[in-house]
C-alpha positions as protocol buffer text, in pm:
chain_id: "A"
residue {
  index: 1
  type: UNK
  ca { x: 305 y: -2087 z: -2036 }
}
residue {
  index: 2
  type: UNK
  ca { x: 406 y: -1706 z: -2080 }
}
residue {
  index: 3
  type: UNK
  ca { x: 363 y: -1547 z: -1760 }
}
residue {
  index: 4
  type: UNK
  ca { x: 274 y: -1157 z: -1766 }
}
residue {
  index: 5
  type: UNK
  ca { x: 366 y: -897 z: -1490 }
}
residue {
  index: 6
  type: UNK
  ca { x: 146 y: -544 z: -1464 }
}
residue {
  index: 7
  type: UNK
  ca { x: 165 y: -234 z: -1279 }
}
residue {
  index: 8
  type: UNK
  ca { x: -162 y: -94 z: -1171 }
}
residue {
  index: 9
  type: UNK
  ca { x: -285 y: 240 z: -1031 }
}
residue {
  index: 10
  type: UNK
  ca { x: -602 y: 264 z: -844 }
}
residue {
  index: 11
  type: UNK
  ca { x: -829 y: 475 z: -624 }
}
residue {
  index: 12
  type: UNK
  ca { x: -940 y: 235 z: -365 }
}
residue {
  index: 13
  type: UNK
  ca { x: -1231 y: 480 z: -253 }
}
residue {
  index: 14
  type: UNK
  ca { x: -1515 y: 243 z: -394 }
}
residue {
  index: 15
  type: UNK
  ca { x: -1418 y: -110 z: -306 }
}
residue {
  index: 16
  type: UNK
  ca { x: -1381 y: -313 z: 1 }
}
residue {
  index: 17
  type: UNK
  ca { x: -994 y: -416 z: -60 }
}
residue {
  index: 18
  type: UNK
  ca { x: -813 y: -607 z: -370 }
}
residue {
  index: 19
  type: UNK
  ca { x: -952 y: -952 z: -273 }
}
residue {
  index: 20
  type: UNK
  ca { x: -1260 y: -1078 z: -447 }
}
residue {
  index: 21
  type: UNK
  ca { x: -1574 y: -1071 z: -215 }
}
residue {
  index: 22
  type: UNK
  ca { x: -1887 y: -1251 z: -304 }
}
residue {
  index: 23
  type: UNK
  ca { x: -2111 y: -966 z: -151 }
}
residue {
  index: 24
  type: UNK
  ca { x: -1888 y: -691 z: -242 }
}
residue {
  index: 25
  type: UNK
  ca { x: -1724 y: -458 z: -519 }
}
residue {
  index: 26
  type: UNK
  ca { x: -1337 y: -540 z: -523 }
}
residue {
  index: 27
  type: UNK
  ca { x: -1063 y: -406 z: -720 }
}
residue {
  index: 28
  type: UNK
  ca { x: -926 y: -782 z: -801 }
}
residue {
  index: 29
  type: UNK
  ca { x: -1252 y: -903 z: -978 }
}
residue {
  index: 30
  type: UNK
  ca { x: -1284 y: -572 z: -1190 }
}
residue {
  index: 31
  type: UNK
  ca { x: -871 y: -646 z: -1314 }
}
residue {
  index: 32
  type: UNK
  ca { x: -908 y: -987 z: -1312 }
}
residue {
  index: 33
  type: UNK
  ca { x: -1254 y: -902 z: -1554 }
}
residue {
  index: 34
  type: UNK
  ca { x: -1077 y: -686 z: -1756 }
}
residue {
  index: 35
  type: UNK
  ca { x: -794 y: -897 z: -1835 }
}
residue {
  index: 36
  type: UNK
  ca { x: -956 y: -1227 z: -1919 }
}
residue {
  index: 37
  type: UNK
  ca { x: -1126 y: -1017 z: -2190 }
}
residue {
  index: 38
  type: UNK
  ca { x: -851 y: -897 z: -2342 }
}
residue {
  index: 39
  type: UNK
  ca { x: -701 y: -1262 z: -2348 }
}
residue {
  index: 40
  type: UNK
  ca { x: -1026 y: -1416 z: -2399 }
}
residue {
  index: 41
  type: UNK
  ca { x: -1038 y: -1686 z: -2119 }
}
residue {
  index: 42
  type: UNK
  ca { x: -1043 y: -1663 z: -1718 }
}
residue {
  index: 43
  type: UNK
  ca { x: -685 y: -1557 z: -1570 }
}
residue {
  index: 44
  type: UNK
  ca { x: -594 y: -1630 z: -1210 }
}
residue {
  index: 45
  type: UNK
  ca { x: -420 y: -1332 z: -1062 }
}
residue {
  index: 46
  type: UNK
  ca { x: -145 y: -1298 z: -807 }
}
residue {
  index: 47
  type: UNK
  ca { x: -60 y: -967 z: -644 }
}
residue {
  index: 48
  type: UNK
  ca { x: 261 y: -799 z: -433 }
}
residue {
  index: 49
  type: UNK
  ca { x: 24 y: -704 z: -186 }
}
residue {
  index: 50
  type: UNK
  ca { x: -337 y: -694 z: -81 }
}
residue {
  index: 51
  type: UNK
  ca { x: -491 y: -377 z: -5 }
}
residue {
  index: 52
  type: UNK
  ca { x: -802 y: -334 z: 237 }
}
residue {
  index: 53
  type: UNK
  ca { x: -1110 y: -124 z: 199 }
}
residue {
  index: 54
  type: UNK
  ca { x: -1054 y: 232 z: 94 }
}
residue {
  index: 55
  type: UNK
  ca { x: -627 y: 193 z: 63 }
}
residue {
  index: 56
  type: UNK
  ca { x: -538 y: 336 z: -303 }
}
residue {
  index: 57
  type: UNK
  ca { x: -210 y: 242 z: -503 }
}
residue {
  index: 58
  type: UNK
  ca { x: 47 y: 386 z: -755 }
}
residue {
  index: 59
  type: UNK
  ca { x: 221 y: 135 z: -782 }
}
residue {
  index: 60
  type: UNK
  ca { x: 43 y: -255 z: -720 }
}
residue {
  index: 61
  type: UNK
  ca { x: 194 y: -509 z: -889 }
}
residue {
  index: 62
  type: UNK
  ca { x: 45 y: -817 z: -1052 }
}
residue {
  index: 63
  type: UNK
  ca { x: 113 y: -1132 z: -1259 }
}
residue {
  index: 64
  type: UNK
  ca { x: -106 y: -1385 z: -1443 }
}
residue {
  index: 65
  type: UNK
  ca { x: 5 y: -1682 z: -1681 }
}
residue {
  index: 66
  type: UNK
  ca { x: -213 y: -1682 z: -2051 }
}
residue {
  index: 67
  type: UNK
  ca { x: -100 y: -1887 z: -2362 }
}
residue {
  index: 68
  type: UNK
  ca { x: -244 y: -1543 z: -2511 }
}
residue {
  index: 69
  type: UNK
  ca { x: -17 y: -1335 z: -2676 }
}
residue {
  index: 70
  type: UNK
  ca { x: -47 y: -1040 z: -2705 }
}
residue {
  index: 71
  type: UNK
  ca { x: 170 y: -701 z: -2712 }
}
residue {
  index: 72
  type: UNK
  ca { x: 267 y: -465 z: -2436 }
}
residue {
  index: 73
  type: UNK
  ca { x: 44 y: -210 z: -2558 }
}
residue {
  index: 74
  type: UNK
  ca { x: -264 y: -422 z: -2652 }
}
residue {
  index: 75
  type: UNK
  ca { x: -222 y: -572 z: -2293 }
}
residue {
  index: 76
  type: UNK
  ca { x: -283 y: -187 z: -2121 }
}
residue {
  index: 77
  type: UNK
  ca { x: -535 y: -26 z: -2352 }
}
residue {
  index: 78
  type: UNK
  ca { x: -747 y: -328 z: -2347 }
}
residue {
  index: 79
  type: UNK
  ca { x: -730 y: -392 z: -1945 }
}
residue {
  index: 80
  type: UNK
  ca { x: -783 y: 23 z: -1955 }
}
residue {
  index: 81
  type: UNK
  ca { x: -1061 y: -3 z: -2203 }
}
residue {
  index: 82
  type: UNK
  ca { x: -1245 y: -252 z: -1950 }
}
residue {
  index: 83
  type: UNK
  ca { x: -1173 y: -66 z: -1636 }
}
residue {
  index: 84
  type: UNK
  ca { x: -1355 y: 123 z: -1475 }
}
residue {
  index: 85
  type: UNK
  ca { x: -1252 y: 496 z: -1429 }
}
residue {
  index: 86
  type: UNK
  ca { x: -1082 y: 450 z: -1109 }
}
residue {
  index: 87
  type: UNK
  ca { x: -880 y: 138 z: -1211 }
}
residue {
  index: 88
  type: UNK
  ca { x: -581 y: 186 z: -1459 }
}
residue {
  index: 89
  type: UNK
  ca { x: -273 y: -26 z: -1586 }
}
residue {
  index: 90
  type: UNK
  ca { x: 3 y: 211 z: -1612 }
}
residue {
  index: 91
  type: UNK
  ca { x: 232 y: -84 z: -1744 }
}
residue {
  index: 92
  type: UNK
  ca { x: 263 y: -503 z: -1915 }
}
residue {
  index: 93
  type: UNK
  ca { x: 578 y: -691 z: -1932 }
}
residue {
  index: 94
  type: UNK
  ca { x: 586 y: -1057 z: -2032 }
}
residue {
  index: 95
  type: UNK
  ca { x: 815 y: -1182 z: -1761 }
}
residue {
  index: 96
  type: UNK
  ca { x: 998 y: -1543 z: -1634 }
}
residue {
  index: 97
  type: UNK
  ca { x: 791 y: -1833 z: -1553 }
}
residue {
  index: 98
  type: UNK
  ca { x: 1026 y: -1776 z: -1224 }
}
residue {
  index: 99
  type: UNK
  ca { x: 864 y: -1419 z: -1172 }
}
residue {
  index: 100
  type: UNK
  ca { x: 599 y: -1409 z: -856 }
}
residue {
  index: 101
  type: UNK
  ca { x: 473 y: -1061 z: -786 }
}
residue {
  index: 102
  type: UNK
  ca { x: 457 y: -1148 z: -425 }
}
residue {
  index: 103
  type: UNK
  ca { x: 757 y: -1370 z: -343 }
}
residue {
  index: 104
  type: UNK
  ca { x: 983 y: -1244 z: -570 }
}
residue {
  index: 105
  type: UNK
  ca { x: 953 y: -875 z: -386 }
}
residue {
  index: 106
  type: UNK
  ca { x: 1239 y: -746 z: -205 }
}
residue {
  index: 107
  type: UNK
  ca { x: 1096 y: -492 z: -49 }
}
residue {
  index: 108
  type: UNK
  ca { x: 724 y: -281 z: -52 }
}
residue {
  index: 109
  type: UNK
  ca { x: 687 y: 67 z: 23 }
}
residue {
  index: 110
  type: UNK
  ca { x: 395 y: 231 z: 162 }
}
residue {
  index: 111
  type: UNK
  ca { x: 318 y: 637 z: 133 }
}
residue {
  index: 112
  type: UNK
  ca { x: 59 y: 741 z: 438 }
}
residue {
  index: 113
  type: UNK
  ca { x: -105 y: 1094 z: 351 }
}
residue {
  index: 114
  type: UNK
  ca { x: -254 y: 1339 z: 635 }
}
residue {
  index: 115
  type: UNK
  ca { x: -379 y: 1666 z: 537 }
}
residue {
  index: 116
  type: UNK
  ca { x: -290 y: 1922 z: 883 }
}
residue {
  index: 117
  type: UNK
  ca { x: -510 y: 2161 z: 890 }
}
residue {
  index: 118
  type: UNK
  ca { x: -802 y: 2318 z: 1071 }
}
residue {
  index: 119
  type: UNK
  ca { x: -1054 y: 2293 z: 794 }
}
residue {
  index: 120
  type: UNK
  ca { x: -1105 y: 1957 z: 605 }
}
residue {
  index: 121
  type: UNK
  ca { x: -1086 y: 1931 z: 179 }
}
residue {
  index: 122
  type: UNK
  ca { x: -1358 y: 1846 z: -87 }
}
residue {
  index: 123
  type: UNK
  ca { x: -1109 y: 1766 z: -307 }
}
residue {
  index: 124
  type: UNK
  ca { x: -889 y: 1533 z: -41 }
}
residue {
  index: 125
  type: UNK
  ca { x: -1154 y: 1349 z: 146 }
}
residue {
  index: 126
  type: UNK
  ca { x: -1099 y: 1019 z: 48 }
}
residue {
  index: 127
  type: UNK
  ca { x: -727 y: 1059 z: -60 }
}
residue {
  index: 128
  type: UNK
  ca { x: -607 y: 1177 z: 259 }
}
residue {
  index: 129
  type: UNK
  ca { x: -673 y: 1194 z: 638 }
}
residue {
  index: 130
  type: UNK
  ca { x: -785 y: 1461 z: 782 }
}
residue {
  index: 131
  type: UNK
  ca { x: -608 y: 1562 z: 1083 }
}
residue {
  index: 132
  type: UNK
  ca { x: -733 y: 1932 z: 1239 }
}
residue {
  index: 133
  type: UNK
  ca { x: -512 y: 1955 z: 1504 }
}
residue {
  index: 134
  type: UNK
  ca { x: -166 y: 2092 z: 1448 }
}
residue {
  index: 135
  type: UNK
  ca { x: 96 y: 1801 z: 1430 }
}
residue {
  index: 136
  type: UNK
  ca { x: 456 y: 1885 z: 1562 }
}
residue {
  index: 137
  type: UNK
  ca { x: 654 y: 1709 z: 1266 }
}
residue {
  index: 138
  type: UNK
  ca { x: 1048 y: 1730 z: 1509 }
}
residue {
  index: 139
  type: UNK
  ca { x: 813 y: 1441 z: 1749 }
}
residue {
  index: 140
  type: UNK
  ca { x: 697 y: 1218 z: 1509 }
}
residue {
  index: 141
  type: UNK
  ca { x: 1003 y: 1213 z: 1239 }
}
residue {
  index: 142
  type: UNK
  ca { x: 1231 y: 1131 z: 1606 }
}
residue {
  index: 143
  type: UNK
  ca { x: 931 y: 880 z: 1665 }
}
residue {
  index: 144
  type: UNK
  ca { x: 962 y: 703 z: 1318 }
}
residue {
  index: 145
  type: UNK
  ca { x: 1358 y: 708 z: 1340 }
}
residue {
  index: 146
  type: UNK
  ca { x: 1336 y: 458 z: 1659 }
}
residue {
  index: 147
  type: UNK
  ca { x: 1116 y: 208 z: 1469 }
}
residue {
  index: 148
  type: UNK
  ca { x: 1361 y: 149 z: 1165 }
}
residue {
  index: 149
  type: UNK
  ca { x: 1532 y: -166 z: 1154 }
}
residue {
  index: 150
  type: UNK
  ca { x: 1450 y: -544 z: 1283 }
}
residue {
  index: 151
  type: UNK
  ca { x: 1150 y: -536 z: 1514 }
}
residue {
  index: 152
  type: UNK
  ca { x: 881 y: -731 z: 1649 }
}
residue {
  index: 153
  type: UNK
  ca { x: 606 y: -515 z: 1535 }
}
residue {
  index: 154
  type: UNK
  ca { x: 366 y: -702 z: 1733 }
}
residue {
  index: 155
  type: UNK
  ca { x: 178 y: -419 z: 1861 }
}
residue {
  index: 156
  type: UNK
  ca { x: 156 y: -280 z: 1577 }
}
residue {
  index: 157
  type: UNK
  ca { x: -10 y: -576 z: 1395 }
}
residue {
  index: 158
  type: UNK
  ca { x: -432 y: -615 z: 1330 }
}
residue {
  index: 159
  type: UNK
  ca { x: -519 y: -856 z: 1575 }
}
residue {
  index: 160
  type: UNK
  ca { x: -712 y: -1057 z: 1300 }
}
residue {
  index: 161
  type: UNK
  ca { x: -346 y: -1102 z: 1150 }
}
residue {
  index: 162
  type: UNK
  ca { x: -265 y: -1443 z: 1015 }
}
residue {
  index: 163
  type: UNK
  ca { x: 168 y: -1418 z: 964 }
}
residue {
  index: 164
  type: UNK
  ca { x: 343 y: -1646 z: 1153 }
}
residue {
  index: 165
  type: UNK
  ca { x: 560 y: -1436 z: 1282 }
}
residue {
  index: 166
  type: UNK
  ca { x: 545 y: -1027 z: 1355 }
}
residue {
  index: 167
  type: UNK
  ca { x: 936 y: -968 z: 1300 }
}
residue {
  index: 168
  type: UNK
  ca { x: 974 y: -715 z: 976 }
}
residue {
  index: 169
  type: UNK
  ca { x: 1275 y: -490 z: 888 }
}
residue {
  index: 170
  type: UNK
  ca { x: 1168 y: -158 z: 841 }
}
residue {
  index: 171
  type: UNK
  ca { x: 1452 y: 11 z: 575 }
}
residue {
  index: 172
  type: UNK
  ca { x: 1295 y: 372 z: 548 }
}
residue {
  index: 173
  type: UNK
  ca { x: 1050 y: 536 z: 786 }
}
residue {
  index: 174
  type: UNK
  ca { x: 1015 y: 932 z: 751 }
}
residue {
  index: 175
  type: UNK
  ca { x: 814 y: 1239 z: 755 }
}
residue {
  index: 176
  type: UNK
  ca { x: 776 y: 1470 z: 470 }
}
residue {
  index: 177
  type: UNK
  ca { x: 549 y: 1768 z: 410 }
}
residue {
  index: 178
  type: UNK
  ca { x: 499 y: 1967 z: 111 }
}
residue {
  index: 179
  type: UNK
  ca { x: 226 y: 2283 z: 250 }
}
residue {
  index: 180
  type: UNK
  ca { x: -79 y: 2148 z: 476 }
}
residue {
  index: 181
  type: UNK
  ca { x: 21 y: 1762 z: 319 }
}
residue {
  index: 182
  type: UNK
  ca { x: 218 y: 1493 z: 569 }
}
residue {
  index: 183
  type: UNK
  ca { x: 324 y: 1167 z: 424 }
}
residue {
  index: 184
  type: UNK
  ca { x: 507 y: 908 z: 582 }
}
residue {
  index: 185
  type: UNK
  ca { x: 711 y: 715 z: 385 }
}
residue {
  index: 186
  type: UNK
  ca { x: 741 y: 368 z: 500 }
}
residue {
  index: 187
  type: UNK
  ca { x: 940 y: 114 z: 353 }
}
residue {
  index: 188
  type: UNK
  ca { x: 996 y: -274 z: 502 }
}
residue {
  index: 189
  type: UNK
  ca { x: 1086 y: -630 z: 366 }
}
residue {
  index: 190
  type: UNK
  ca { x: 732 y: -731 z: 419 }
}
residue {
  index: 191
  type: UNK
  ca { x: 442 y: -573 z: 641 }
}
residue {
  index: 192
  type: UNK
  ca { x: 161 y: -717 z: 918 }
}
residue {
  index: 193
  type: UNK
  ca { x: -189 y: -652 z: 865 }
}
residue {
  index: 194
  type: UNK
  ca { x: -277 y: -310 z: 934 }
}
residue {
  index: 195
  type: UNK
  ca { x: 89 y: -208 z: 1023 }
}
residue {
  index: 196
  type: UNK
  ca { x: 92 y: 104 z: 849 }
}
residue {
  index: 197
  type: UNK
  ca { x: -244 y: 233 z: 987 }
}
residue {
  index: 198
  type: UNK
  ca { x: -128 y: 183 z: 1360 }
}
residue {
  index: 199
  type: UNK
  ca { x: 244 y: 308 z: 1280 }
}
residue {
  index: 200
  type: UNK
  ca { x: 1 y: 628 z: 1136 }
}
residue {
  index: 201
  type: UNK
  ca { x: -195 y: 635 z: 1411 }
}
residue {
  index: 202
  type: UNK
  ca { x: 113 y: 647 z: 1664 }
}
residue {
  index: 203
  type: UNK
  ca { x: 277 y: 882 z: 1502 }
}
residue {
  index: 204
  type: UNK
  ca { x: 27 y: 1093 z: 1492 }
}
residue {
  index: 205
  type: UNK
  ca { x: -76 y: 1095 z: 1844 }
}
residue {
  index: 206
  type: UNK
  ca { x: 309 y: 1167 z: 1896 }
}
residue {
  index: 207
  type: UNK
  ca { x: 251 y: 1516 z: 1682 }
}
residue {
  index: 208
  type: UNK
  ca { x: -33 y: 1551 z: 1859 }
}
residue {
  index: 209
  type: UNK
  ca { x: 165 y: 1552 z: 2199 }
}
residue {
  index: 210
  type: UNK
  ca { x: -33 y: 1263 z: 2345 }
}
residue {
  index: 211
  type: UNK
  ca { x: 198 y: 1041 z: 2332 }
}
residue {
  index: 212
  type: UNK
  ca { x: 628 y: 1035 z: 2388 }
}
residue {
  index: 213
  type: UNK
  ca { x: 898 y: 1026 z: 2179 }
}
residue {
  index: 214
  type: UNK
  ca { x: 1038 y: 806 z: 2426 }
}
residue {
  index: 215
  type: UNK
  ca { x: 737 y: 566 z: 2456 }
}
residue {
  index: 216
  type: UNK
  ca { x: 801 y: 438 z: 2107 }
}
residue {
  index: 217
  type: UNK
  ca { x: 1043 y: 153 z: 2228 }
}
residue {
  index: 218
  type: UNK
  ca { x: 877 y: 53 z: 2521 }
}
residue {
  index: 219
  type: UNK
  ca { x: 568 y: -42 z: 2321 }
}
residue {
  index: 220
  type: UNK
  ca { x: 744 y: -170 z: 2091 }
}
residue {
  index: 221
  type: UNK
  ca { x: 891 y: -401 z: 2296 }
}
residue {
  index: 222
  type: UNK
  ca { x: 562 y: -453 z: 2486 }
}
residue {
  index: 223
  type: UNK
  ca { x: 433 y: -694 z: 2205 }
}
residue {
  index: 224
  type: UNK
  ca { x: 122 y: -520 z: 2285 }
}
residue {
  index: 225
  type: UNK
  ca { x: -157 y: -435 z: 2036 }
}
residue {
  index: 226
  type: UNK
  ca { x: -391 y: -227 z: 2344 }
}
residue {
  index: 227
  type: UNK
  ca { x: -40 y: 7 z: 2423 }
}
residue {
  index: 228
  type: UNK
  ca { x: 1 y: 132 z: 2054 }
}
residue {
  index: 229
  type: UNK
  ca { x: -298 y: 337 z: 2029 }
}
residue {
  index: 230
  type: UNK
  ca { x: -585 y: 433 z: 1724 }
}
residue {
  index: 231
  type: UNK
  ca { x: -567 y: 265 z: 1400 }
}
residue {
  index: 232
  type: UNK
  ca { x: -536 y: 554 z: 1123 }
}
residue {
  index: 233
  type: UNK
  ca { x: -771 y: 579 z: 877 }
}
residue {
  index: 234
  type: UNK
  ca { x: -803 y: 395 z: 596 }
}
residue {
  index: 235
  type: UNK
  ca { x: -829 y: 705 z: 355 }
}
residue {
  index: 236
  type: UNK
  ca { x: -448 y: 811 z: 383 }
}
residue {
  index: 237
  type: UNK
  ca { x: -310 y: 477 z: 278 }
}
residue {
  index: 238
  type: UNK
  ca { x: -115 y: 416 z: -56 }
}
residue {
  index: 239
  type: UNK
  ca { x: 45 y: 102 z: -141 }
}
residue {
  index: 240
  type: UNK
  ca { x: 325 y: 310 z: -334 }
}
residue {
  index: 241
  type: UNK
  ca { x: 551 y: 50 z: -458 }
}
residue {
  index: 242
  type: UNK
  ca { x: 770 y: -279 z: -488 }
}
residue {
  index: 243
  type: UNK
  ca { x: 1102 y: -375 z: -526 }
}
residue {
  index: 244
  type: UNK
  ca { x: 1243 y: -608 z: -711 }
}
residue {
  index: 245
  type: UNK
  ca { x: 1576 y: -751 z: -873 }
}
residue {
  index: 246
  type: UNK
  ca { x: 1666 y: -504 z: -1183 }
}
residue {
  index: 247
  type: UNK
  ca { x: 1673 y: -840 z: -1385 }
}
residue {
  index: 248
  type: UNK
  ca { x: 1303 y: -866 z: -1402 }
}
residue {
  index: 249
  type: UNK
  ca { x: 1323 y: -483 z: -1598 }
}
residue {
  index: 250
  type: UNK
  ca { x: 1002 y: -388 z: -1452 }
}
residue {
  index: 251
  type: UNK
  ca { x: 955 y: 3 z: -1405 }
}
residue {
  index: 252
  type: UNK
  ca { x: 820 y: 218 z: -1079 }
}
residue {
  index: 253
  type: UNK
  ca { x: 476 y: 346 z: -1056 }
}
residue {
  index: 254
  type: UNK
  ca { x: 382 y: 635 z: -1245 }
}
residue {
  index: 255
  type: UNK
  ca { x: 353 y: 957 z: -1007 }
}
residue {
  index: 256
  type: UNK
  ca { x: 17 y: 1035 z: -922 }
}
residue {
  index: 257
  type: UNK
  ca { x: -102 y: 1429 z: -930 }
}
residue {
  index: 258
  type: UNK
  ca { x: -117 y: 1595 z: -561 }
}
């Protein structure tokens, strides 16, 4: 059966994470919706990566099988002409029956957005969070440096986390700022639940100058969710991206505006 991969792009402001709830709006069940109408029968999704409540994406990657057929084009502006306005499929590729969205990933990357400054945005509340307090950026890109490579990111895991182990390889952790806007780029061969969020959270308590450069290791090497500090919120998270082997021909996300 012809299997299809998509790339989607969503504001996760509205729903309670990609996987469907019973009691709740998710962004899954609206795709999932949209899709089976445009091939006319249910479709069973499978994604790179789950995002929780309020997380957004550029670049979330998904595959179904259909015996539809159908082309490129008719695939995104009929999924777009079901969506909702914060939903959109930037891209369709028919793809190898050996194509998974989530195992055949070689690597995700995650963009975490904080807006420094003293007064807080209309226009950025739920895209980024909101930090008043002036963050030192020297601090927290040293801070982000020590955590790159193989780890134990065991206090830095959700402690409702279900992987069987808490050993990632983060490839690319950074600090970038473009005017009042932070983002830390974070990029690993797989990531724990809520990862990001408390890698966020540390670093930011590091700009803040509540926290050492030089604590970084020892709590990473605690194992110890209670030593790593707040969770950040859920507002600044983007799942930006996934690799995968060229072979598959499947492009990036499509840059969002600022």
């Amino acid at each position: 059966m012809p299997r299809v991969a998509v790339g989607l792009e969503y504001d996760g402001s509205a729903y309670r994470g990609w996987q469907v709830q019973s009691a709740a709006p998710s962004v899954a069940a609206v795709v999932s919706h949209a899709f089976a109408r445009v091939a006319d029968h249910p479709l069973d999704l499978i994604c790179a990566g789950r995002t929780d409540a309020g997380v957004h994406a550029l670049g979330q990657v998904v595959h179904f099988d259909t015996p539809a057929r159908r082309t490129q084009r008719a695939w995104v502006l009929g999924a777009n002409s079901e969506l909702p306005a914060d939903v959109r499929v930037q891209w369709a590729r028919e793809v190898p029956e050996h194509f998974h969205a989530r195992f055949s990933a070689l690597w995700r990357e995650y963009h975490y957005r904080i807006l420094n400054r003293p007064i807080a945005s209309a226009l950025q509340r739920d895209r980024a969070a909101w930090i008043r307090e002036p963050l030192a950026l020297a601090p927290m890109a040293a801070a982000a440096r020590l955590c790159i490579g193989e780890h134990d990111f065991a206090s830095f895991r959700a402690a409702e986390c279900q992987s069987r182990t808490s050993v990632r390889n983060l490839q690319i952790f950074e600090v970038q700022q473009a005017g009042a806007i932070l983002t830390l780029r974070v990029r690993a061969n797989a990531f724990l639940h809520h990862m990001v969020r408390n890698l966020a959270g540390w670093l930011i308590a590091v700009g803040k100058g509540e926290r050492q450069v030089s604590e970084t290791l020892t709590v990473l090497q605690a194992r110890d969710r209670r030593l790593a500090g707040t969770t950040a919120a859920a507002t600044g998270l983007y799942f930006y991206q996934v690799g995968y082997s060229e072979a598959f021909g499947l492009p990036g996300p499509v840059e969002a505006p600022p």
